[in-house]
Structure formats: structure tokens, C-alpha cells
N, C-alpha and C positions, 0 to 999 in steps of 0.2 A: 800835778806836782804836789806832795806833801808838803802842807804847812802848818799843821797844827800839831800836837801830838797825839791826839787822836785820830788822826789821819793816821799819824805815825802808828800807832798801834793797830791800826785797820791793815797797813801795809806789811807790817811784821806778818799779821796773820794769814795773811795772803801768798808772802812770801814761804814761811810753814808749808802751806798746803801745797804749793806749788813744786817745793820741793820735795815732798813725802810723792806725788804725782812721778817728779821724775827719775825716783829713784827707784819705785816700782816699773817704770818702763824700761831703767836700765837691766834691770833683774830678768825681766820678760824676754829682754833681746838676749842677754846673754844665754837665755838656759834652752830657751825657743828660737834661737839664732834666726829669727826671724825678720828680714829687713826694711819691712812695712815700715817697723818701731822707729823705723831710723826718722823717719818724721816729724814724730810725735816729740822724742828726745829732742831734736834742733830746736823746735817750736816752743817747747817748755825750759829750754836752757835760754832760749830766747829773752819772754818772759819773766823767767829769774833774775837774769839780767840786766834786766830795765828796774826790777824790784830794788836790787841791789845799789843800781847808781842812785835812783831815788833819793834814797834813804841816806848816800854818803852826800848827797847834793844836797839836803836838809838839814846835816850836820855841817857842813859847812858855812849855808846860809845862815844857820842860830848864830855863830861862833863870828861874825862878820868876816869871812872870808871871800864871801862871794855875793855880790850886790843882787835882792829880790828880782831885778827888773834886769838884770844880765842874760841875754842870748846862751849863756853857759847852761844854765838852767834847764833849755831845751834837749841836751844833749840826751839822758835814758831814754826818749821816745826813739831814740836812733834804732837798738836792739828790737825793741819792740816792733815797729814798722819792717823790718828784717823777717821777724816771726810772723807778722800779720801776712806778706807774701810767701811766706814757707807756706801759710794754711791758702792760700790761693791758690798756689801749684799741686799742694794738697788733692785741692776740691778738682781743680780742672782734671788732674793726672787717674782721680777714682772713677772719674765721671766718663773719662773720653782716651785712647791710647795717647792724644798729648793735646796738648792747649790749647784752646778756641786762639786762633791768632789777632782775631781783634782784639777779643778779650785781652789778652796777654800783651799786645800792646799800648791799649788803655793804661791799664795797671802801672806798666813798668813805665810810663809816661810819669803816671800820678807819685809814683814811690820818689822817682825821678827830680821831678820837680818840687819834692820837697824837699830831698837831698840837696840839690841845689840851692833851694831859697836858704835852707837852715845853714848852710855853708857858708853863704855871701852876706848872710846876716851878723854870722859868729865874726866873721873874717874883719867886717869891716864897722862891729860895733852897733849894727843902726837900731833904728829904731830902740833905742833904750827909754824913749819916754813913753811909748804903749804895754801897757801890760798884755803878758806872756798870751794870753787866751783869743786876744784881738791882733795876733803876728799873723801874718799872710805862713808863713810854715807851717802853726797849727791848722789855721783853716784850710790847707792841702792836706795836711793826714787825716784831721778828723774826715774828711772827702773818698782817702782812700779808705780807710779804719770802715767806716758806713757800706762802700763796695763789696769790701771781701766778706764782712759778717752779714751782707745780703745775700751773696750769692752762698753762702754757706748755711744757710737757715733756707735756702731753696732746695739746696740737695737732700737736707733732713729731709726738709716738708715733703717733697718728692716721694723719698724715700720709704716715707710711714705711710705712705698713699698708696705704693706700688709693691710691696712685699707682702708675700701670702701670708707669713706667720703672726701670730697676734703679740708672738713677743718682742720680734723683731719692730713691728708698728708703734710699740710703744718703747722701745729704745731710740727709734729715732724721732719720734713723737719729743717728746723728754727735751733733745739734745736741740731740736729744732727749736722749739719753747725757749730755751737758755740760751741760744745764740743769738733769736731773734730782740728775745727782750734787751741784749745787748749793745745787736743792730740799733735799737729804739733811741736808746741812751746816745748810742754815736751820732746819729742822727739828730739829737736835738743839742748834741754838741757843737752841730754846724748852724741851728737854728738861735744859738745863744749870743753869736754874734749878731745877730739885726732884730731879732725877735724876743729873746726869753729875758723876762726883766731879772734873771739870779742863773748862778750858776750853780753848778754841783759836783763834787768829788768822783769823778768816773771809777777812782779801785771801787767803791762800794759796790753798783752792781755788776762790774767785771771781778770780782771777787766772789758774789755769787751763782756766776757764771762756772768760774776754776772748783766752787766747790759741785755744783752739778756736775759737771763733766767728771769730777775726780770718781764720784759714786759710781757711774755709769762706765768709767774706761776701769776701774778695780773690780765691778762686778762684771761687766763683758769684753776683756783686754783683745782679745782678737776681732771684735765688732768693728774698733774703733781702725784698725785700717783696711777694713774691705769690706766695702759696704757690702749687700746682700743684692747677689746677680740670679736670675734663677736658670740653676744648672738641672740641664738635663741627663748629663753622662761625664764620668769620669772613667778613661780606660786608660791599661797599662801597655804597651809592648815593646818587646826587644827588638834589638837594630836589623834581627831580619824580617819585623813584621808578625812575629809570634806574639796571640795576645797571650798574657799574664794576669791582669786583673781586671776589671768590670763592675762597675758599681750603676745602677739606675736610681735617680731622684726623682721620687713620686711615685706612688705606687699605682695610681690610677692611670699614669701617663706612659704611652704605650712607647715602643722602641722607635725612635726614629730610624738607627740605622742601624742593620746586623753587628756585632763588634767583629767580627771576623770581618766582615767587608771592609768597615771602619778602619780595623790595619791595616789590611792586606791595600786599600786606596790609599794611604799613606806612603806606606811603604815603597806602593810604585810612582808614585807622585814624587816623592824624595830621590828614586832613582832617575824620573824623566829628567830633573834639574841637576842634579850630577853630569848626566852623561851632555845635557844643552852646557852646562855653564862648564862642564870641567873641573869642578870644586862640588869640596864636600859641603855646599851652602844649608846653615841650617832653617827647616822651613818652619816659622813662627805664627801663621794666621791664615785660615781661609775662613772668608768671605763668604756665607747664601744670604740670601733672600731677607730674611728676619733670625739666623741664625748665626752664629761664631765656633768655629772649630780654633780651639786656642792651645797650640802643641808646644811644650817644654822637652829637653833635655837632661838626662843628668852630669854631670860636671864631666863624666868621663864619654858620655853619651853612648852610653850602651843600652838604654833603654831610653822610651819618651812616655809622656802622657799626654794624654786628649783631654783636652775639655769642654761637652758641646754647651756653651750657656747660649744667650737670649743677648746678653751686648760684653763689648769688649773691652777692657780699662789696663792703664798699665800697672792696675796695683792687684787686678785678676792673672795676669802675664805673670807676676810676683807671685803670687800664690802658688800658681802652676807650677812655677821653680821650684820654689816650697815643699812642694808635695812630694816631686818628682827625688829630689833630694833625698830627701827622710825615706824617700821606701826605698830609695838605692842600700842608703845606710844601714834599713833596717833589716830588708834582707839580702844584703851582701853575702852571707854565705851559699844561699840555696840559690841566687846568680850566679855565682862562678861555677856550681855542681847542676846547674838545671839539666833535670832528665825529661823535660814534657810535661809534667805534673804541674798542675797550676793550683792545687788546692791547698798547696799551703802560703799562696798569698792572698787568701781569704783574709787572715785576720787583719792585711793592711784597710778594710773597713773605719778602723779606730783611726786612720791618719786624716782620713777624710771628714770624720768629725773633727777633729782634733783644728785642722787648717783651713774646715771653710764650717765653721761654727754656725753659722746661720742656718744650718740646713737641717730641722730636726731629726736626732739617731732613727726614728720609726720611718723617715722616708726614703731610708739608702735602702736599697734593696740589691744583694750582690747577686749578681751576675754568676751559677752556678757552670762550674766545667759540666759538658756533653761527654 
């Protein structure tokens, strides 16, 4: 909570950044209709928000409006703990097609219980003679706030471990550093209650936190919602199973499966479940061994894509939409006129950079018509 005015001005500028952050995400989504963003914007409107109340709870306090040691006080951690579980859903949702259920019920425990305590507290006054930092509320968020930026400094660290490219290593290298140092912070925020003889302004290094990330999501804007999965194939084909486009990632890395096979097994796998279920059911995932076949449609579903990566996520499933979309859009004319000719959805090459960034231009290799 701000109390000084230098606090106040640390907060101002935090605020700043914050919002320059989220107003480049709004731009990003609009122009890149991409829904990944839609994450990031909650999360950082989130965040604003908590900025925001802050700072009118500061001016209130100066002004004798609102008593130092009042439960009222507590209240902008509200938004913020909102946004700390938006980055939890986050992390699970990149990481896995949906939530570890323990995990997720831990959490909504924890978010829970602080909800509640800060409620029964507000409601009925208590505690008015403990200062704010030693409330049973804060010590449930600082609890949960320590959770999510662990397990999110794991997915970096992970992350920079497991990705071929050296640039990518050091984007999440970077992000992992600035989350974790922030984890540290949270963590000795719990310790300051029995342990730390002083305490300290958490905006400080959660402010150098919002400025790291701001550098790293303005120079890599597509990094920050899908993490880097390694794809071995991107293919195109239409709803009777004709392929279109073909792209292979890695140039060393030999074909897993013919692309013609690759449709043409679609295709009649899409008809096996049609003619068993009776509906046009669309098929979203097969399952091998240590592989993921991840199929999208396009809105009108006249064409799909394939995507053979290494693990499945639901913000890879997003991607796939993604793609699948834009090269509807893009070439919508020579779909409705297709004569057989597949060469001129060559240059949809560029979408595939364009939507899964991580994968350097030198390692797509299309896939030439026979």
C-alpha cells in the first residue's frame, strides 16, 4: 500500500508503464485479431487497476477520509489477486489442454480464502488494531501471490531448458529471472511476518518486473502467448481431404508421415465418426505415443490444418485457429476458383512465421507440389 510519496511516485510510474503495456496489446489484438492477447489485456487491466485504487486510497488516507489501519485499505489487492489467477490459468492453459485439477483446486482454495477472510474482515470491522501487513488476508495472498509466480518462473525456466533456439532460450531465460526474482520478494513477504525484522514496498521490485516484461512482450509480442512447442508439420487440406499446403520444420528432420497419407487418414477418420455418431462432429486431437496431431478448422470449415508438434496446449489449439483463419482469408479467392493447383498457396509460408514466431524462417521448408 502507498504511503509515502515516494512510494507515490514509484507507483505513478509503474502505472505509466503499465499502461503503455496495455495499450500496445490492445493494438496487437486488434490489427492481429489474435486471441491469445486476450490474456495478457485482463491481466494488465487487472494490474492497472489495483494501480489505480492505490493511489485514490492514498489520497483519501492523506485527506483524513479513511483511517491508516482500516480494512478499507485492503481493498486494490482485490483486482490484482484476480489478475495473479488470470496468470495461473495462464500458465496451466500453455502448458497442458486444461488445468492440473489439484493444482487448480489448491489455488481457487487459496484465492478463496482470501476472498472470504478480506470480506469478513471489511464487514465486521475486525481487527482494526493490527496493522494491515500482519492481517490473516494479506498473509493468504502474499501465500497465493508466492504460488502462481512459482509456478510461473517454472514454466520459463523449463522453457529456456527445452527450446532448440538460442533466441528463444534467452527470451525465456530473461522472463523467468524477472518473475522469479519476484516470486523471492513474495516469498519473503510471507517471511516478514515471523521472521524479517523490516519490511519493504513490494511496487519496487514488482515494478521492475512490469518494466522487464514490457521490453520483452514489445520486442517479442507473439512469444508471450505461446510458448515455443516443437512443430514438426504444418499441413493444409480441404474438406474432401485434398492437400493444399505443407510446410516441414527442421530441415534435418526427416518426414514422419507422407502429407498425402496425413489427409487422405483424416479425412477418412472424419468420415468413420460422421457415419458412427451421425453428426458432423468436429475432430480436434489425436493422440500417439510421444506425438500430437492438433486439427483446426476454418469458421466455415471448408478447409482444416494439421499440426504434428511434440505436446498439446490449449493456447497451441488457439494458434491452430489462428492460422487456419488467416489463410482462409488470405486466400479466399483462389478457394472458391481451386482447379488442383496447389502452388500458389506457397506463399502462405509467411503465416506460419508470422503465427508461430518461434520457429526460425531458415527452418520451414515447404513442402513442393509432385
Amino acid at each position: 500500500m502507498v504511503s509515502s510519496e515516494l512510494e507515490l511516485y514509484i507507483k505513478i510510474a509503474q502505472i505509466t508503464l503499465i499502461t503503455f503495456i496495455l495499450a500496445y496489446f490492445i493494438y496487437r489484438r486488434i490489427k492481429d485479431k489474435i486471441t491469445g492477447f486476450n490474456w495478457f489485456i485482463f491481466l494488465f487491466i487487472s494490474a492497472l487497476t489495483q494501480g489505480i485504487v492505490e493511489m485514490i486510497l492514498y489520497g483519501l488516507t492523506s485527506n483524513g477520509s479513511i483511517s491508516e489501519n482500516s480494512t478499507l485499505q485492503e481493498v486494490h489487492i482485490i483486482p490484482y489477486a484476480v489478475g495473479l489467477f488470470t496468470l495461473f490459468l495462464y500458465c496451466e492453459l500453455i502448458m497442458r489442454e486444461r488445468p492440473n485439477e489439484i493444482l487448480l483446486s489448491f489455488m481457487t482454495l487459496l484465492i478463496g480464502a482470501y476472498l472470504a477472510t478480506f470480506s469478513l474482515e471489511l464487514a465486521f470491522n475486525l481487527n482494526t488494531d493490527i496493522l494491515p501487513k500482519y492481517r490473516l488476508n494479506r498473509l493468504i495472498f502474499n501465500i497465493f501471490q508466492f504460488f502462481v509466480l512459482l509456478e510461473a518462473t517454472l514454466m520459463f525456466a523449463l522453457d529456456a531448458k527445452r527450446v532448440e533456439y538460442k533466441k528463444l532460450r534467452r527470451i525465456s531465460l530473461v522472463i523467468a529471472i524477472a518473475i522469479g526474482t519476484s516470486a523471492v520478494f513474495a516469498f519473503f513477504k510471507i517471511l516478514e511476518y515471523w521472521v524479517l525484522p523490516f519490511s519493504f514496498y513490494g511496487a519496487i521490485p514488482y515494478g521492475i518486473l512490469f518494466g522487464v516484461l514490457a521490453i520483452e512482450f514489445i520486442a517479442n509480442p507473439f512469444f508471450v502467448y505461446l510458448l515455443p512447442s516443437r512443430i514438426n508439420k504444418v499441413v493444409v487440406i480441404d474438406d474432401s481431404g485434398v492437400l493444399l499446403f505443407a510446410v516441414r520444420v527442421g530441415k534435418e528432420e526427416p518426414d514422419i508421415i507422407e502429407d498425402t497419407l496425413l489427409s487422405g487418414t483424416l479425412s477418412a477418420m472424419k468420415s468413420v465418426i460422421k457415419e458412427t455418431t451421425g453428426t458432423q462432429t468436429e475432430l480436434q486431437k489425436i493422440e500417439f505415443r510421444d506425438k500430437y496431431m492438433i486439427v483446426a478448422e476454418n469458421e466455415e470449415k471448408t478447409i482444416s490444418t494439421i499440426i504434428i508438434c511434440d505436446r498439446d496446449s490449449f493456447m497451441l489449439q488457439t494458434a491452430a485457429r489462428q492460422f487456419i483463419n488467416a489463410f482462409a482469408k488470405e486466400f479466399k479467392e483462389h478457394l472458391e476458383k481451386f482447379d488442383g493447383s496447389i502452388g500458389r498457396f506457397g506463399a502462405a509460408t509467411h503465416l506460419v512465421r508470422r503465427i508461430f514466431p518461434f520457429v526460425p524462417p531458415k527452418e520451414i521448408v515447404e513442402v513442393k507440389e509432385k
